[in-house]
C-alpha positions in Angstrom: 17.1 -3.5 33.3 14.0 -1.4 32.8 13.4 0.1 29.5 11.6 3.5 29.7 8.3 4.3 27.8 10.1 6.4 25.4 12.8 3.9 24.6 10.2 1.2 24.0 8.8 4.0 21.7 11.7 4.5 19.6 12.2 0.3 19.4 8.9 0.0 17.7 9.3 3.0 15.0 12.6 1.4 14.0 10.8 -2.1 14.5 7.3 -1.1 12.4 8.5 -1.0 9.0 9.1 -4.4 9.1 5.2 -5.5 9.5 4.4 -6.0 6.0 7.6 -8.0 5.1 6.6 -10.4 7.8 3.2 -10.5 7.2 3.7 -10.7 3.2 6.7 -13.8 3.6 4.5 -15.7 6.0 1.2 -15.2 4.0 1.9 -15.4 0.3 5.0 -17.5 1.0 4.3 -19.8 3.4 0.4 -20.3 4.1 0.1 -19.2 0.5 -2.9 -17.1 1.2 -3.4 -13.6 0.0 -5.7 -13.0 3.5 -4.0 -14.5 5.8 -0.6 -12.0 4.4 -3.3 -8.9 4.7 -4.8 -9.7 7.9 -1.5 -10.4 9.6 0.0 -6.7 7.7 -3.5 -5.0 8.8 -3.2 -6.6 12.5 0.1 -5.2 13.2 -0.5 -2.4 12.2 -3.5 -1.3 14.0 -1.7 -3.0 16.9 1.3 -0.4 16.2 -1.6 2.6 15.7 -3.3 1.5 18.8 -0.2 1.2 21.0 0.9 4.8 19.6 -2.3 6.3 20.0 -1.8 7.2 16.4 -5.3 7.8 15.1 -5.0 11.4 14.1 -6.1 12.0 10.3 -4.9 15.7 10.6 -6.7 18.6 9.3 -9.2 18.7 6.9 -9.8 19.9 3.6 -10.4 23.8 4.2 -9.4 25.4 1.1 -10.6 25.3 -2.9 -6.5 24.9 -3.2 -6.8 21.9 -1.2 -10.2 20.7 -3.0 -7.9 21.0 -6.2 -5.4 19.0 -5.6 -8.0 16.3 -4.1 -9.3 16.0 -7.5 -6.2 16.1 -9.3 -4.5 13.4 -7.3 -7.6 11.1 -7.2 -7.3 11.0 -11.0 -4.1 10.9 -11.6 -3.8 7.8 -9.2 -6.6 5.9 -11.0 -4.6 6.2 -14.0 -2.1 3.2 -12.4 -4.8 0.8 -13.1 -5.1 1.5 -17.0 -1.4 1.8 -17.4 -1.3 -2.3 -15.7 -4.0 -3.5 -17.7 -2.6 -2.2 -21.1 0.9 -3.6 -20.2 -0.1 -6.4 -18.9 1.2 -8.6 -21.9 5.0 -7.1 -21.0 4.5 -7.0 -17.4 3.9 -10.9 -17.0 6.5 -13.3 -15.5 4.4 -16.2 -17.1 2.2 -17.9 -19.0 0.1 -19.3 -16.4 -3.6 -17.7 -15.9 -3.8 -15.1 -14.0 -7.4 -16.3 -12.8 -4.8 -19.3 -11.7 -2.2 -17.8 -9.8 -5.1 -15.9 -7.9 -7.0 -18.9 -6.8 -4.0 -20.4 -5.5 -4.2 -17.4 -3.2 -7.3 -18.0 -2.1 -8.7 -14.9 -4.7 -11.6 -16.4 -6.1 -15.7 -16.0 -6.4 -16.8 -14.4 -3.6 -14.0 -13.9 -1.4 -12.4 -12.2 -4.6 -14.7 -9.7 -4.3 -14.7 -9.2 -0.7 -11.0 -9.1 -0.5 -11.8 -6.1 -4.0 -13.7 -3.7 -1.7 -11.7 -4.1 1.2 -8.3 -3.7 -0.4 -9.6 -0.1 -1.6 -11.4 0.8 1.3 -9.6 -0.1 4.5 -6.2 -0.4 2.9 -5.4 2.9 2.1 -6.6 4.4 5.7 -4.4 2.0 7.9 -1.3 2.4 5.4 -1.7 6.3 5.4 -2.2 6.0 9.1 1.1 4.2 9.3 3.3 4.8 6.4 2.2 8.9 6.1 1.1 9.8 9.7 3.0 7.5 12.6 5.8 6.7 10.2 5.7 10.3 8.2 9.0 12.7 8.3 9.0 16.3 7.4 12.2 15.8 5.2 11.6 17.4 1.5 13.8 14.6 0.3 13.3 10.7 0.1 13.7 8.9 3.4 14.2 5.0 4.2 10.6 4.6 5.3 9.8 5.4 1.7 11.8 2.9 0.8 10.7 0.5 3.6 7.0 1.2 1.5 8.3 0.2 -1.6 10.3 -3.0 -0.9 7.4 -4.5 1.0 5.6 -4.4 -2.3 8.4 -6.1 -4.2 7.9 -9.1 -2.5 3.8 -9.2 -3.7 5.4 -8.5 -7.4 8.0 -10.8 -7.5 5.8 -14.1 -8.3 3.9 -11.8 -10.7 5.8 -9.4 -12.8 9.7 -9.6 -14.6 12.4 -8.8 -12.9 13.0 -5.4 -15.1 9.7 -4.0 -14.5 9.9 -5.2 -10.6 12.5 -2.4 -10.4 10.4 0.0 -13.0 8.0 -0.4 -9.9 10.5 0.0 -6.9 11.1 3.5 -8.1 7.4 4.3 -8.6 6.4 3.3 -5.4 9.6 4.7 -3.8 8.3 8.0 -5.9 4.5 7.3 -4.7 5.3 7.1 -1.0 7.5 10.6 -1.0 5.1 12.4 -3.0 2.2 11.0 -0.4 4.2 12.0 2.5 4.5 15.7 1.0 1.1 15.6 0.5 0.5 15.1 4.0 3.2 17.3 5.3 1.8 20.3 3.1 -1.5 19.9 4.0 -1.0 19.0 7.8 -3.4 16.0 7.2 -3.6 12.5 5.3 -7.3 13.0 3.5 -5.6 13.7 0.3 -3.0 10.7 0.7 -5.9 8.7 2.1 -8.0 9.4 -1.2 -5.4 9.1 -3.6 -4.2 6.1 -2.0 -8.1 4.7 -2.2 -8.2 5.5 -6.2 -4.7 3.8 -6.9 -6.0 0.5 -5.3 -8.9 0.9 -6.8 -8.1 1.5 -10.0 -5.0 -1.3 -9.4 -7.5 -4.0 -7.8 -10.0 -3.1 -10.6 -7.2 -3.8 -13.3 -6.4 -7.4 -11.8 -9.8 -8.3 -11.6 -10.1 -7.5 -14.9 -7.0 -9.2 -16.7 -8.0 -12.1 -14.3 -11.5 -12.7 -15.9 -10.6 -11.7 -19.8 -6.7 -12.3 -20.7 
């Protein structure tokens, strides 16, 4: 049987939101490696992008409105950084070291700091690019790619954090991806989302390397 273009099409967007849950179970799971789980999450997607032809960034920022809300979300987002770092003592499943449970990733010297700058630089594009542009829906309400967003990052919390706050987190990140998407939608373009994104995983990043070398 011969499957047209456009069914193939429609198997991969139902197929793509499972990338990162692949990539995250075989790399922090199984290899135990926190870049071999972001190389194999990056790789499909850029596979998915390239295959789609889903490149577009959208418009750009015209407006002072939309220079505005640039700013505003870029601060707002580093915020998620301070609020880890201060709650860090609550947020802990255990007593081991951070510094520990990140070298046993492969998150240490130099490659920790490698893995720092691209995590907040390259991240946020492809994930915007995916999640907010070939995933994106105009719905005003929450859809299950939202979701999809969220759960993949349950499975990076779930050696890390308590069970309570792993939740906590589900809902801000379920919260994080709609309110990205309407970015996009409203503005016909994933700059802001891109930016915000970049300042959350900075801010996040910056927070982990932090607690990592003084708690």
């Amino acid at each position: 049987m011969i499957i047209s273009t456009q069914n193939r099409l429609s198997y991969l967007r139902h197929i793509a939101p499972i990338i990162p849950y692949v990539a995250v179970l075989m790399g922090l799971f199984i290899f135990q490696s926190a870049w071999v789980s972001i190389a194999l999450y990056h790789l499909g997607m850029i596979i998915v992008l390239w295959f789609t032809r889903s490149w577009y960034l959208g418009q750009p920022i015209k407006t002072w409105h939309d220079v505005i809300v640039l700013i505003f979300m870029i601060i707002i987002s580093f915020t998620a950084g301070f609020f880890i770092y201060w709650l860090w003592p609550l947020l802990k499943l255990t007593e081991l070291l951070l510094t520990t449970e990140l070298s046993d990733l492969g998150l240490s010297g130099l490659p920790w700091l490698i893995f720092i700058v691209y995590y907040f630089t390259v991240n946020p594009i492809l994930e915007e690019l995916f999640w907010r542009g070939y995933l994106g829906s105009p719905s005003h309400f929450v859809v299950l790619n939202d979701i999809w967003f969220a759960g993949y990052h349950v499975l990076v919390l779930l050696s890390f954090i308590q069970t309570g706050w792993i939740v906590f987190s589900f809902l801000i990140l379920v919260g994080t991806a709609w309110l990205w998407r309407q970015l996009a939608r409203r503005h016909q373009g994933l700059i802001i989302p891109i930016a915000s994104h970049a300042a959350a995983d900075a801010s996040i990043i910056g927070a982990v390397y932090l607690l990592a070398r003084l708690v």
